[in-house]
VOSELUM-854766 format. One line per 5 residues: for each residue x, y, z of N, C-alpha, C, O. Coordinates in steps of 0.1 Angstrom, whole numbers. Atoms other than C-alpha are relative to their C-alpha. Last residue first. Layout:
BEGIN
X:Y:Z:X:Y:Z:X:Y:Z:X:Y:Z  ...
% end
This chain:
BEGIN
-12:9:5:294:-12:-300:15:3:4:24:-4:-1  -13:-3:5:270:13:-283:5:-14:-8:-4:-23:-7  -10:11:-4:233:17:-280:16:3:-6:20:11:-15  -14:-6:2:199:37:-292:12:-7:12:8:-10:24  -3:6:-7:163:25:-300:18:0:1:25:-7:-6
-16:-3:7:145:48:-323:7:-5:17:5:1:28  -7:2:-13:106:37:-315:14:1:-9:16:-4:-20  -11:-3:8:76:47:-339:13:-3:17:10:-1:29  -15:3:-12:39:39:-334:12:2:-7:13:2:-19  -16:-1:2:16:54:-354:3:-4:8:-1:1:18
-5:-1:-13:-29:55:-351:17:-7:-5:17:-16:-13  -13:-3:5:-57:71:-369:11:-6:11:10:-3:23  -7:-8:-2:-88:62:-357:15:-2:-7:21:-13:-11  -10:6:5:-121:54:-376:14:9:13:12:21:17  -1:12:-8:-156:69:-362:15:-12:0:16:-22:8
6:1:-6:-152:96:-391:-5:-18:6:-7:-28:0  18:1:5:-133:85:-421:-6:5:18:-1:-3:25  10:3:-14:-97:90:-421:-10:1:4:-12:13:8  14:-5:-6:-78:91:-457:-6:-8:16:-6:-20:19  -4:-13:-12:-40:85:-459:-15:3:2:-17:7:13
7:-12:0:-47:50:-482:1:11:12:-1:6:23  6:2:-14:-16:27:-487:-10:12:0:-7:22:-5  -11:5:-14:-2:30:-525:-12:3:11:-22:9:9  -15:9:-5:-17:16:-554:5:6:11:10:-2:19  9:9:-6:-46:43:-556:5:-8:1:3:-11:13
-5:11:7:-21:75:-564:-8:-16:10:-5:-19:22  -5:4:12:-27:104:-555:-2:-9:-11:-6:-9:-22  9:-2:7:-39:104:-520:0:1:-14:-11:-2:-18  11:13:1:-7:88:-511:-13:2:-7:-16:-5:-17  15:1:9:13:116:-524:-5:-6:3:-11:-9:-7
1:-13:0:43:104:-495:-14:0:-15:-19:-11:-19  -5:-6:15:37:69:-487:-1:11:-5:-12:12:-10  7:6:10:25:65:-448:8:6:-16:15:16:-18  15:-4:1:48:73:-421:-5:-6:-13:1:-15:-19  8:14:0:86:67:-401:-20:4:-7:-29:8:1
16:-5:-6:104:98:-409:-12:-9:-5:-20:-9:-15  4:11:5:144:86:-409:-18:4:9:-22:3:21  9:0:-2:160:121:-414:-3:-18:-1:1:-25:-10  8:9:1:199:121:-414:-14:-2:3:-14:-7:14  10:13:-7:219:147:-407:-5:-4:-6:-6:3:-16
-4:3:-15:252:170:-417:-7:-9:7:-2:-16:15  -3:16:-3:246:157:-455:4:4:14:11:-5:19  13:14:3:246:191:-466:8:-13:4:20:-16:5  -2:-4:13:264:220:-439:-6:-15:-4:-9:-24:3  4:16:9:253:221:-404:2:5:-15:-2:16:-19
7:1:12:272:250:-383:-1:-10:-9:8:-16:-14  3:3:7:279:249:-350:-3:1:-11:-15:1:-11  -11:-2:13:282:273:-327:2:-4:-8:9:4:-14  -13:4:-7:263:252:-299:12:7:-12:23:2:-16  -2:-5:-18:232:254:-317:14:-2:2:21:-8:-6
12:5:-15:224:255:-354:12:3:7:22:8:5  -6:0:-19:237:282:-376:-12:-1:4:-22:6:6  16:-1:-7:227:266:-417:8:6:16:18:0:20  -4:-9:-6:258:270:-440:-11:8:8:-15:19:8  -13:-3:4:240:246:-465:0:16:9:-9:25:8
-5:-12:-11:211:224:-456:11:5:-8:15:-2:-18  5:-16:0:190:214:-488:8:3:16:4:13:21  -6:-2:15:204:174:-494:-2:14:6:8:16:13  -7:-14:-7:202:166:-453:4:6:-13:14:12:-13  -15:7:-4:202:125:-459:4:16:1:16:18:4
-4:-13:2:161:120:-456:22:3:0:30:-5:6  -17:-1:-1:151:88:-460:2:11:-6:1:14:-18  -9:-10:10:112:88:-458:12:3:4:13:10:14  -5:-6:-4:99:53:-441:10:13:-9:21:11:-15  -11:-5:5:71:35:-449:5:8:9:-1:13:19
1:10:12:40:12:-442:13:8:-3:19:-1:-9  7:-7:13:37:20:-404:5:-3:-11:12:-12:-10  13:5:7:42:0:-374:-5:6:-10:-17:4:-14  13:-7:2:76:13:-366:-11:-8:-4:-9:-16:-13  11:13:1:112:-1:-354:-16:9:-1:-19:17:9
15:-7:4:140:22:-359:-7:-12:1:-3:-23:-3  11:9:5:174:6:-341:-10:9:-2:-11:17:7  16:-3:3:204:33:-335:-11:-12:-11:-10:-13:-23  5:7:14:244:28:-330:-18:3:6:-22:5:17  13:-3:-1:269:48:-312:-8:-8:-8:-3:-11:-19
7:13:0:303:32:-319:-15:1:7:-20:-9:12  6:-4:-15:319:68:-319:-8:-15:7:-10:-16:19  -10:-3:-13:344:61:-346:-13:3:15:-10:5:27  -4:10:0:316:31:-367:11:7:12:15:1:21  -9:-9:-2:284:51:-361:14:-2:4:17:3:15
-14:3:-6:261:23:-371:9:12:-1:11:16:-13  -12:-11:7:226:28:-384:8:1:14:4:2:26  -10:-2:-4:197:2:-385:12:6:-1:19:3:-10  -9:-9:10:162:6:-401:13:-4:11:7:-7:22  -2:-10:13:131:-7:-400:15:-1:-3:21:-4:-13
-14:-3:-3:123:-37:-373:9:6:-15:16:0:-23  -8:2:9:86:-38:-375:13:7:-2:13:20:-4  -11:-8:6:59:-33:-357:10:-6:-3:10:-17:2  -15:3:-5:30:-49:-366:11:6:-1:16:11:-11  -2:-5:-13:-4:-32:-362:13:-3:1:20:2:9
-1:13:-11:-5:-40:-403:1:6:12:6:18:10  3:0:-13:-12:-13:-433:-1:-11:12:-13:-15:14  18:-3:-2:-3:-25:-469:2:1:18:9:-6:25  4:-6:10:35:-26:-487:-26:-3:5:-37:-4:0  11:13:4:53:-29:-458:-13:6:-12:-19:17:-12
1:12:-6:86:-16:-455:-12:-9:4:-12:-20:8  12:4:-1:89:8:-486:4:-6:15:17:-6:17  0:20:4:115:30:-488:-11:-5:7:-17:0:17  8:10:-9:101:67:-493:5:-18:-3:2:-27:-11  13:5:6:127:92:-512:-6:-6:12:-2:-3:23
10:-4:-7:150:119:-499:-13:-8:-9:-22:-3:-16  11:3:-2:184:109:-509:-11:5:6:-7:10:17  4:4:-16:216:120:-515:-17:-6:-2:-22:-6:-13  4:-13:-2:238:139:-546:-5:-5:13:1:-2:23  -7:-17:3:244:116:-571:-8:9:8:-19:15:5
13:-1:1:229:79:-564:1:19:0:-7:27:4  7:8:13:257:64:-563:-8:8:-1:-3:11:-12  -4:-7:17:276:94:-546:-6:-10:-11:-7:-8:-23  0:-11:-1:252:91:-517:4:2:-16:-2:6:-26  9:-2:10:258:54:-517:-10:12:-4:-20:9:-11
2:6:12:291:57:-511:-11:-5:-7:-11:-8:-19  -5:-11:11:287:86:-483:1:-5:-12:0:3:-22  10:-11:5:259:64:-463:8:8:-12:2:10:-23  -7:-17:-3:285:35:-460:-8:5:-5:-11:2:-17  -2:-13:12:260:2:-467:10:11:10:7:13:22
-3:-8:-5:250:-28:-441:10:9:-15:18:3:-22  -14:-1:-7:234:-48:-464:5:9:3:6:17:-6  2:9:-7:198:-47:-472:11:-4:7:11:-10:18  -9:-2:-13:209:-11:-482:-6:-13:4:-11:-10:15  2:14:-4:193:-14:-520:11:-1:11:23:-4:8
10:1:-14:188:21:-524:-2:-14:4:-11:-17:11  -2:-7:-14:214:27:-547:-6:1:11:-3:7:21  5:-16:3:200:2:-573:8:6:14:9:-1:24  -6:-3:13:208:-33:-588:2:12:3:8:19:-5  -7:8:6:176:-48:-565:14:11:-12:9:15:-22
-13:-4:-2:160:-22:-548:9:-4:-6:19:3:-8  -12:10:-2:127:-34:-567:18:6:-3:25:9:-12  -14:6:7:106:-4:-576:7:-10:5:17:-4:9  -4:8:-14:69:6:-566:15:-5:-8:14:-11:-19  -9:8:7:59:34:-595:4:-9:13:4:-2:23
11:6:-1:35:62:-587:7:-17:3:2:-25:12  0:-1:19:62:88:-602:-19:-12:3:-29:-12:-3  -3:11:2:65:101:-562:-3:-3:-13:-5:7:-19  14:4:-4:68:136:-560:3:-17:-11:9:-20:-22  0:6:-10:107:152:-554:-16:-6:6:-20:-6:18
3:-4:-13:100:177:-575:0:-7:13:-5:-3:24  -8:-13:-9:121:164:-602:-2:7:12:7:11:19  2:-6:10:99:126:-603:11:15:3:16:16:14  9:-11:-3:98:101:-572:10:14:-17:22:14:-20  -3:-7:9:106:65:-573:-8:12:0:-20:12:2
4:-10:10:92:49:-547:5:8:-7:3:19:-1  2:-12:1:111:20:-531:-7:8:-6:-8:3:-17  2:-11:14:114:-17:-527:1:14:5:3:15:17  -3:2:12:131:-43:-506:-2:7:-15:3:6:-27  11:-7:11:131:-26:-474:9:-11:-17:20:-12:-21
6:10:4:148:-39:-442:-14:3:-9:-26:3:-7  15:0:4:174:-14:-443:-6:-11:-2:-1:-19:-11  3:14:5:211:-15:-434:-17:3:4:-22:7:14  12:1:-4:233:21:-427:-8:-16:-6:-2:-21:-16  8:16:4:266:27:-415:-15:-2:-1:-22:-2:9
13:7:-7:275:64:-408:-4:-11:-10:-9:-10:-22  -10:14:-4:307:74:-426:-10:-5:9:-4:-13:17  -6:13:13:286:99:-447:6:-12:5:7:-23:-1  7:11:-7:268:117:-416:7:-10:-8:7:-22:-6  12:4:6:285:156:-420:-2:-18:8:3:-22:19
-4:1:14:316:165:-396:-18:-2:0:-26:0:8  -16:-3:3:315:172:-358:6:-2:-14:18:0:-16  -6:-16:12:281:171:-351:14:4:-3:18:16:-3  -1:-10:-8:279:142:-321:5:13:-9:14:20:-6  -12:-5:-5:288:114:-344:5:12:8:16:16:9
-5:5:-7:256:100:-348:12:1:11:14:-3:22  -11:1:6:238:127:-364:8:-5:11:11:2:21  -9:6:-5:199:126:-363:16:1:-9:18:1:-21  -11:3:12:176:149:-384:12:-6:17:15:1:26  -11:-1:-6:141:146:-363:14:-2:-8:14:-13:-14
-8:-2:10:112:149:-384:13:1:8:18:11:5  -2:-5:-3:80:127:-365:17:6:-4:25:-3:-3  -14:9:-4:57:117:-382:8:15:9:4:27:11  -16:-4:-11:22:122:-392:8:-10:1:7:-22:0  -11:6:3:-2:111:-423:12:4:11:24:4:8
-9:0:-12:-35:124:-419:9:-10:-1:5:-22:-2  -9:3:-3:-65:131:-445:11:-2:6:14:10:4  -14:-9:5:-98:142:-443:9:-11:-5:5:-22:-9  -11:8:7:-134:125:-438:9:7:-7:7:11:-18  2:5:14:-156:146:-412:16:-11:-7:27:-15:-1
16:3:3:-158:142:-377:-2:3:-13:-14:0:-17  5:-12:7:-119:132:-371:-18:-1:-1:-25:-11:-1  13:4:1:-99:112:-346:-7:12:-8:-5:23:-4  9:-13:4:-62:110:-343:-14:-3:-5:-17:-13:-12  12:10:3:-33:83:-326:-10:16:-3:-9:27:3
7:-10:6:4:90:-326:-14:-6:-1:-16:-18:-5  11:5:0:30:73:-306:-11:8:-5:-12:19:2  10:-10:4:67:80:-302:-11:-9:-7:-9:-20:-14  16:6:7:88:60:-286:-10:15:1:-14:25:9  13:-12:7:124:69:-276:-6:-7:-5:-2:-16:-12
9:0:9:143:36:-262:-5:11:-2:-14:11:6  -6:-10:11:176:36:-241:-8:2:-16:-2:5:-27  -7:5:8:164:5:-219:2:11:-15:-1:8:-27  -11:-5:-6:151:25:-194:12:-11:-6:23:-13:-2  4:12:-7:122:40:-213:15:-3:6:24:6:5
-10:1:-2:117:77:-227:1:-11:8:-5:-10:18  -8:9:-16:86:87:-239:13:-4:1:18:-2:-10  -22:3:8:71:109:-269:3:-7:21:1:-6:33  -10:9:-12:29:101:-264:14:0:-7:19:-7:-16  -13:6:4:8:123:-293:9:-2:13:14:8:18
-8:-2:-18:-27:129:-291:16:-6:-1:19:-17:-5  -16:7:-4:-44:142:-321:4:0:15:3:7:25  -6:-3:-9:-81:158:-330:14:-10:2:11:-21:-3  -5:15:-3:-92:163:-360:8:5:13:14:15:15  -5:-1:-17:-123:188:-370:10:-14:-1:7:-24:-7
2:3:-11:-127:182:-406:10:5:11:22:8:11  16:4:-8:-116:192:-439:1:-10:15:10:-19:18  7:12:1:-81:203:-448:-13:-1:9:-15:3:20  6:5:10:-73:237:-463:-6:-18:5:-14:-25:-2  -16:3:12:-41:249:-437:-15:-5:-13:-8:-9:-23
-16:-5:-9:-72:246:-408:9:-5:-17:9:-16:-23  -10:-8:12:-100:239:-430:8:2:7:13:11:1  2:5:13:-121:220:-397:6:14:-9:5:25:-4  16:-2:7:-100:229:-368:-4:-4:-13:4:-7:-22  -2:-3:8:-70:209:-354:-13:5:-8:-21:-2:-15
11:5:11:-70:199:-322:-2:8:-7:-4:19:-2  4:-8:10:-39:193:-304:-12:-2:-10:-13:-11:-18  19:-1:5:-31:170:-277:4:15:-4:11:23:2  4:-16:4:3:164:-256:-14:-6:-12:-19:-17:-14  6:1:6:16:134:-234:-7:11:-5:-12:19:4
15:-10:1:45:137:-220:-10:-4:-10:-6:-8:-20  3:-9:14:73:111:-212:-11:8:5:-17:8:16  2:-13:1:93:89:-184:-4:2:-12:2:-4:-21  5:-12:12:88:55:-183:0:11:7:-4:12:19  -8:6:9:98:20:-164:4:15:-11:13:16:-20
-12:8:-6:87:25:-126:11:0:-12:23:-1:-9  0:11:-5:60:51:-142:11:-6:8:18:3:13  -9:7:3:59:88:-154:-2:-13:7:-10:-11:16  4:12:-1:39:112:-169:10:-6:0:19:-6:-10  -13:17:1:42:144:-184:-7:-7:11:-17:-3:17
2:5:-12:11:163:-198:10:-5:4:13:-15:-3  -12:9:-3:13:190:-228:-2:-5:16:-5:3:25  3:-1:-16:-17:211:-247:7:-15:7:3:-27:5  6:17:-3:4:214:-281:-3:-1:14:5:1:23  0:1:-15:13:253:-289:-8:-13:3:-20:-12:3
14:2:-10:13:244:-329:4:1:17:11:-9:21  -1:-11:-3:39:251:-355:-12:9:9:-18:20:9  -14:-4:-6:52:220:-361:2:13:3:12:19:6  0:5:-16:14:209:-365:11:1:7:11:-2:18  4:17:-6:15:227:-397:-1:-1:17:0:7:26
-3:0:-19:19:266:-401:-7:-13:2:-19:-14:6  -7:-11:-5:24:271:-441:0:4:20:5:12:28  9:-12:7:8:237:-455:14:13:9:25:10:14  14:-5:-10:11:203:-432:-3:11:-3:-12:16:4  2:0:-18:45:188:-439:-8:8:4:-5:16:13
-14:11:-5:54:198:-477:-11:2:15:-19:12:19  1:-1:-17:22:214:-500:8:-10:5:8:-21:-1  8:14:-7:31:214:-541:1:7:21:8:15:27  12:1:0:38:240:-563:-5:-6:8:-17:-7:8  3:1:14:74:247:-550:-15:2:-1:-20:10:7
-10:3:1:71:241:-512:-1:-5:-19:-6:-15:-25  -8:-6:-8:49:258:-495:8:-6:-8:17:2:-7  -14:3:12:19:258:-520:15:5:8:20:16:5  -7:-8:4:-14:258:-493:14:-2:-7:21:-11:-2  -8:-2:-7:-38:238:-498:8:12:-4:7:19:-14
-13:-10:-1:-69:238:-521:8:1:12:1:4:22  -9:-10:-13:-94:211:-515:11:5:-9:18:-2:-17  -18:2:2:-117:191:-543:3:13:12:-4:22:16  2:-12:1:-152:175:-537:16:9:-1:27:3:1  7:-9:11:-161:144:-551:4:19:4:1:29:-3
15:1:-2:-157:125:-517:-2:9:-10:-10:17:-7  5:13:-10:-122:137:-516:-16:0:1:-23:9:7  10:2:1:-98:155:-542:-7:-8:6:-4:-20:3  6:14:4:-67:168:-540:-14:1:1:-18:12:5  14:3:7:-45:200:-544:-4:-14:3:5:-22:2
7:-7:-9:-15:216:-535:-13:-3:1:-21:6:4  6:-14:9:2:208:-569:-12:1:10:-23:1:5  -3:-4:14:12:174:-556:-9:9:-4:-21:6:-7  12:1:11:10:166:-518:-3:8:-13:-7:20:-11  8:-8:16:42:162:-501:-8:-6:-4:-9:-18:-5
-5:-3:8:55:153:-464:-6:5:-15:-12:16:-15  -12:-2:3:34:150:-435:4:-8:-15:-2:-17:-20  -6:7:11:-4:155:-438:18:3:-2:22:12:-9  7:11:2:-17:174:-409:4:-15:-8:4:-26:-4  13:4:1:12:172:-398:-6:12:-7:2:21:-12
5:-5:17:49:170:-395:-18:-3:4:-23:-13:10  11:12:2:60:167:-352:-5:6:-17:-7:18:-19  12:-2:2:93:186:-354:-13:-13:1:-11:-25:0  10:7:-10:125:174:-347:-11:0:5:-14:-6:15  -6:7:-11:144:200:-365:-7:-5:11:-11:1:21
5:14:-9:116:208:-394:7:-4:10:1:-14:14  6:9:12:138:231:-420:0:-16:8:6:-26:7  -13:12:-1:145:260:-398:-7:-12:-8:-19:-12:-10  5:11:5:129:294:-394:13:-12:-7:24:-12:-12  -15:-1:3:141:315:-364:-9:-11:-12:-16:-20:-7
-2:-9:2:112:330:-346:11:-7:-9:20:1:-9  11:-9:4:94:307:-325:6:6:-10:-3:3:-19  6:2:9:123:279:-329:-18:12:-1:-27:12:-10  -5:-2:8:144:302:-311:-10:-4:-10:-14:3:-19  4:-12:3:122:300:-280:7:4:-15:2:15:-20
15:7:1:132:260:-274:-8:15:-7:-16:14:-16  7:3:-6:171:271:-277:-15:-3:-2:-16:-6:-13  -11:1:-14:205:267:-291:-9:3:8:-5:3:19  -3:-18:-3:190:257:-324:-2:-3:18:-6:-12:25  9:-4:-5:190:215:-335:3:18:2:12:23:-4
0:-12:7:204:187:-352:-14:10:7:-26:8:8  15:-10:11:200:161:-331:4:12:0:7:20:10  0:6:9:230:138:-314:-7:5:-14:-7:2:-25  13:2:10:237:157:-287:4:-4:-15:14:-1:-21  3:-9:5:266:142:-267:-14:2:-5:-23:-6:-4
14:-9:5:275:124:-235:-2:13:-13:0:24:-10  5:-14:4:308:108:-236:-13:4:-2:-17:3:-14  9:-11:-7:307:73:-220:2:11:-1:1:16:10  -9:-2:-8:337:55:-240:-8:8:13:-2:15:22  -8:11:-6:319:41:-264:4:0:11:5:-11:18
-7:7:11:294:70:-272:5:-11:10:0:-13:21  -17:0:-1:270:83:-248:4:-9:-13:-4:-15:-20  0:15:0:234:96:-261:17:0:3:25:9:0  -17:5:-11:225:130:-255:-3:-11:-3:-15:-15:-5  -4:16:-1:195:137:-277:10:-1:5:17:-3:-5
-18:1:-5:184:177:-278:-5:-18:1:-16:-23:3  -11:-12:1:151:196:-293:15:-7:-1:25:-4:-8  -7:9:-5:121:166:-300:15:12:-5:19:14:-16  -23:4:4:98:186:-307:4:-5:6:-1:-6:17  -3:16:2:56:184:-307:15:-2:-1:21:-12:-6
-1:10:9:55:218:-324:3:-14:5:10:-21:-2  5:-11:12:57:238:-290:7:-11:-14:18:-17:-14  15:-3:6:50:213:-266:-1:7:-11:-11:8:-18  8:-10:-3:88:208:-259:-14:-5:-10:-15:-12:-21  11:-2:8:114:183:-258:-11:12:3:-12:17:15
7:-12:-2:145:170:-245:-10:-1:-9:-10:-9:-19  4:-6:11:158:134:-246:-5:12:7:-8:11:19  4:-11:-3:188:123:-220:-10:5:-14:-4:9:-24  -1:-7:10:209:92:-217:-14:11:0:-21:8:9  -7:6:12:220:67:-192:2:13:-9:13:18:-11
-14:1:-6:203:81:-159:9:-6:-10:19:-9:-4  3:12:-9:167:76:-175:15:-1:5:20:-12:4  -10:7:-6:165:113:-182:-2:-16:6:-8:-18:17  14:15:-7:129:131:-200:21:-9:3:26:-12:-8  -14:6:-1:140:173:-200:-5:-16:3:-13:-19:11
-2:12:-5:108:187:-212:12:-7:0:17:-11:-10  -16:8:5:111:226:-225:-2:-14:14:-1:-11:26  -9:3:-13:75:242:-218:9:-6:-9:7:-9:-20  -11:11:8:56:268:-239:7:-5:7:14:2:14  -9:8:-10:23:280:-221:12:-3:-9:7:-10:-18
-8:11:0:-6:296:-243:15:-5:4:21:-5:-6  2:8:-15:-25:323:-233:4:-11:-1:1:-18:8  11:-1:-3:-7:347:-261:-3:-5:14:3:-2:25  12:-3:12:21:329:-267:-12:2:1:-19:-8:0  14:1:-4:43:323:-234:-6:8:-17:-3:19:-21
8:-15:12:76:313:-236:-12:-3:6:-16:-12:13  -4:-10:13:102:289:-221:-4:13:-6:2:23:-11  7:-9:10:86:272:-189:12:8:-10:21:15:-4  -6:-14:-1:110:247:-174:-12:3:-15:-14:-3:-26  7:-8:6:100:206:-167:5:17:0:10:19:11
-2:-14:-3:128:183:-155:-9:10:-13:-6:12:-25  10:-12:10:115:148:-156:0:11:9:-5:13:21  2:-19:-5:142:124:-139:-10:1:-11:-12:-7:-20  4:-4:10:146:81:-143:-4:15:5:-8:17:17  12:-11:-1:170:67:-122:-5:8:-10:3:13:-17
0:-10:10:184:35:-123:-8:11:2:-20:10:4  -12:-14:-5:187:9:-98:7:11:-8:18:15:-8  -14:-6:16:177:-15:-120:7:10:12:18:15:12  -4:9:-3:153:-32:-87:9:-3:-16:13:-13:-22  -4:6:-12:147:-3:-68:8:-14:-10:19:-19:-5
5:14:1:137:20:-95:10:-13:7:22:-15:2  -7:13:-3:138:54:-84:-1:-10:-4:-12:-13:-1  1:8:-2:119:83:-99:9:-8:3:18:-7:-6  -6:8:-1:126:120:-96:-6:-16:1:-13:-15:10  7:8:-9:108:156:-100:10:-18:-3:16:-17:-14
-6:12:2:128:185:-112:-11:-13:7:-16:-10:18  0:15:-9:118:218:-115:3:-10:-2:7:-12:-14  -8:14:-3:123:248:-133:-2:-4:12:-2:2:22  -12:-3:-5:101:280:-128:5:-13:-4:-4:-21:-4  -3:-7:9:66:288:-147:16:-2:5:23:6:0
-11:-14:-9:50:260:-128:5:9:-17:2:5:-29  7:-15:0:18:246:-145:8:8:2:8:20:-1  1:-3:16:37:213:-161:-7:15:5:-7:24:-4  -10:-4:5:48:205:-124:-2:6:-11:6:16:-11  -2:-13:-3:19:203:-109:10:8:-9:9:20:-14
5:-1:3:12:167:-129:0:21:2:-2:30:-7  -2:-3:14:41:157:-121:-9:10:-4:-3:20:-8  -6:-14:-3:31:163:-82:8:0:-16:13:10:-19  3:-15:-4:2:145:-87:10:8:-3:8:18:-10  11:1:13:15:110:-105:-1:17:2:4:25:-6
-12:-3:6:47:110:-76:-12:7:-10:-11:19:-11  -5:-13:-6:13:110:-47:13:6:-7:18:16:-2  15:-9:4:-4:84:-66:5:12:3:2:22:-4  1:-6:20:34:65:-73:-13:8:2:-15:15:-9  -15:-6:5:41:68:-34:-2:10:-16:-1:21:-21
3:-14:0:4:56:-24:15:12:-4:14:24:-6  17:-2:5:6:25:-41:-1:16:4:-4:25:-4  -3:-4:17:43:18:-29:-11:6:-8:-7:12:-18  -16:-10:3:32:21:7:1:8:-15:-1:19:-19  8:-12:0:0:0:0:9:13:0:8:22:-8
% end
C-alpha cells in the first residue's frame, strides 16, 4: 500500500509540475535496476495564453529533451563508447528560437499530412481542397503553419519503467485547407532500456487526410563532420521512385541493382555518390497497413560506436540524408552544412492520396488514426 500511495502521490506532483513557470525536477527510483529516471520541466515562452514548456525526460544513461511547441524533439544525449555524452540532433541553441528563427523541421512533429501533396490540391468525396503551396507547387508537412507550429496542450507522466509527456492538439475543420475537425494525441517517452517511442493516434468528424511523423535529423557522431561514414542497413526491398519535385512517379521499384538497396549494411557517403547527390525518397517496408511493428532501419556510427534501431508499425519510411542544408547556424556554434543529418520519418507513402496503389492516408469519421515509432539507441 506504501508503494501505491508513493506512485499516486509521484503522479500528482508531475502533474503540478507542467503549470509552474520555474524549473523543477521531479525523480523516480527503481529499486530493482537501480536506475534513475528524472523529468525536468521549465517554462520557455508564453504565446498569447498559451504556455511553452522545454521537457527534460533522463533515465540516468541518456537524456531526450522536448517541448510542446510543435511536438519537438530539441536535444538527444546519447554516450558513445567510452561514456561521452553528446547531442546527437540537429538542433537551435534554444526552445524559443524555434518561434522566430525558421529552420527546416528539426525534430518537429509534420502534420496534418506529412511530407508532399502534388500541386497543393486533391480530391475527396467528389469535392476538391486547395492547400497551401509551401514548397514549389506542391504542399510539404502540413501547408504554411503545420502541426510543427502548434502550442500542443502537454502532460508528463511517469511510471517504474517510463518517463514522457503526453500532448493533444485539435485541429480545426479547414485549418491549412483540410476538412474536418481532428483531434491528435501524441505520447514521446523515454524508457530505461535507451528507447524513444513515439506514438500517434487521431480522430476526425468529417473524412480528411493524416499522415504524421516525427522529423528529427539525427547525427551520430555528435556534429563534428557531416553523416557519410555512418553505417546504414534497411529492411526494405522496394522504393518509390519520385519525379524532379521530389513527387513520387506512382511506380513501386525493386532495390535490387540500385542505390537504395541497403539490405546490407551500406556507407551512407558511397551510396550518396551512387545515387548523385543523397536521398530523400520513401523506402517501402510494408506494402499494406498492419499493427506490426517492425524492425526498420539500423545505423552504425563506426568512430563513436553509437548505433540506433528504428522499429515502426507503419508502411514506410522517408530517408532524408540533409540534401537542402548549407551553412545553416544551429546550436552550440555549429554550423550544419549538406549531408550533416539524417532524417528517418517513419509514415504512410508520400502523395498517397494520388495515387490508388499506394496505402490510403484518408480518415473517415468513427475510424482512428494510429503510429507507433521507437529509435532505440546503443554502443558497439
Amino acid at each position: 500500500m506504501k508503494k501505491i500511495r508513493l506512485l499516486s502521490t509521484l503522479l500528482i506532483l508531475i502533474g503540478l509540475i507542467a503549470q509552474s513557470c520555474q524549473s523543477k525536477e521531479t525523480q523516480v527510483t527503481t529499486e530493482k535496476t537501480e536506475v534513475k529516471l528524472m523529468l525536468k520541466v521549465q517554462k520557455v515562452a508564453q504565446i498569447g495564453d498559451q504556455e511553452v514548456f522545454s521537457y527534460l525526460l533522463d533515465n540516468g544513461n541518456m537524456q531526450v529533451e522536448m517541448s510542446n511547441y510543435g511536438g519537438l524533439i530539441s536535444r538527444i544525449y546519447v554516450p558513445d563508447r567510452e561514456g561521452n555524452l553528446e547531442n546527437i540532433a540537429l538542433t537551435l541553441d534554444s526552445v524559443q528560437q524555434y518561434l522566430t528563427t525558421p529552420n527546416p523541421f528539426f525534430g518537429a512533429t509534420a502534420g496534418r499530412v506529412a511530407n508532399r501533396i502534388a500541386g497543393a490540391t486533391f480530391e475527396l468525396n467528389g469535392q476538391t481542397y486547395t492547400l497551401a503551396a509551401n514548397n514549389g507547387p506542391n504542399t510539404l508537412h502540413g501547408g504554411l503553419e503545420g502541426f510543427n507550429k502548434k502550442v500542443w496542450d502537454a502532460e508528463p507522466y511517469s511510471n517504474d519503467s517510463i518517463v514522457g509527456v503526453k500532448m493533444s492538439y485539435v485541429s480545426p475543420d479547414g485549418e491549412e485547407g483540410f476538412p474536418g475537425t481532428l483531434t491528435t494525441q501524441l505520447w514521446m517517452e523515454l524508457t530505461l532500456d535507451n528507447t524513444l517511442q513515439i506514438r500517434f493516434e487521431s480522430e476526425t468528424d468529417q473524412t480528411t487526410l493524416v499522415n504524421l511523423t516525427n522529423h528529427t535529423y539525427f547525427n551520430l557522431g555528435g556534429m563534428k563532420r557531416d553523416v557519410k561514414d555512418h553505417i546504414f542497413q534497411f529492411n526494405a526491398d522496394y522504393y518509390t521512385p519520385v519525379d524532379d519535385e521530389l513527387i513520387p512517379t506512382g511506380e513501386i521499384k525493386d532495390v535490387t541493382g540500385t542505390p537504395f538497396d541497403f539490405r546490407e549494411p551500406k556507407k551512407l557517403g558511397d551510396q550518396i555518390a551512387a545515387n548523385e547527390g543523397g536521398f530523400d525518397h520513401n523506402m517501402i517496408m510494408k506494402l499494406e497497413q498492419s499493427p506490426e511493428m517492425k524492425h526498420f532501419v539500423s545505423v552504425t556510427h563506426p568512430e563513436s560506436g553509437r548505433t540506433m534501431e528504428m522499429y515502426s508499425d507503419n508502411v514506410g519510411v522517408q530517408f532524408y540524408t540533409g540534401n537542402f542544408l548549407e551553412a545553416f547556424a544551429g546550436a552550440d556554434g555549429i554550423t550544419y552544412e549538406k549531408h550533416w543529418g539524417f532524417c528517418l520519418e517513419s509514415q504512410n507513402w508520400p502523395d498517397a492520396i494520388h495515387h490508388e496503389n499506394f496505402p490510403s492516408p484518408v480518415l473517415n469519421p468513427g475510424e482512428k488514426y494510429t503510429h507507433q515509432v521507437a529509435y532505440r539507441f546503443g554502443v558497439q
